[in-house]
C-alpha positions, -999 to 999 in steps of 0.1 A, spaced: 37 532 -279 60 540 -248 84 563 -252 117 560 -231 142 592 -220 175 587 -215 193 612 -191 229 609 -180 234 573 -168 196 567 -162 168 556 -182 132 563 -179 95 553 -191 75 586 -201 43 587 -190 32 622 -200 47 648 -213 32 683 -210 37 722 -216 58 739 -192 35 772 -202 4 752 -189 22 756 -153 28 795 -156 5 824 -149 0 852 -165 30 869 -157 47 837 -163 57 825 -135 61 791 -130 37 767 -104 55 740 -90 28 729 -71 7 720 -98 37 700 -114 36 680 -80 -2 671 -79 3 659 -119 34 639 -107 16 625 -77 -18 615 -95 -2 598 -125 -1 562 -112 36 551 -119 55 585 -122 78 589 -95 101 617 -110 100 648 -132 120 661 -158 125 694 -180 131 700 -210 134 736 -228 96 735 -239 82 708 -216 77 686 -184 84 648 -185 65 628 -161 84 600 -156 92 566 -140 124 554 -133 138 523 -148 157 504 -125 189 491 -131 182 446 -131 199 427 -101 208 391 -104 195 369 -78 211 333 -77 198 306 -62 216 289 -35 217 252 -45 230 224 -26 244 195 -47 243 162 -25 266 135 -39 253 97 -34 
């Protein structure tokens, strides 16, 4: 089942979700690298976001545009 996140005025489709401690050394510092190359080889995720006790690989929902049709009405 998908899970969506809302956050502020924007909603998104979770992909994954993962530890932040799974990013940190030993000493506990964080490796945004690694967060990159998970963001970048999960095939839809286009952003990230944190929460106090984990990552949120994400993809943004866009907001839906109408298109009309441009119709011409001929009158006999």
């Amino acid at each position: 089942m998908k899970q969506f996140y809302k956050h502020g005025d924007d909603c998104y489709l979770v992909h994954r979700d993962i530890a932040i401690s799974l990013f940190t050394d030993k000493k506990g510092v964080l490796n945004m690298d690694n967060v990159k190359i998970w963001r970048d080889g999960l095939y839809g995720v286009d952003h990230v976001l944190k929460t106090e006790s984990h990552f949120l690989f994400v993809e943004t929902i866009k907001d839906a545009e109408i298109i009309e049709d441009e119709v011409e009405l001929i009158e006999e």
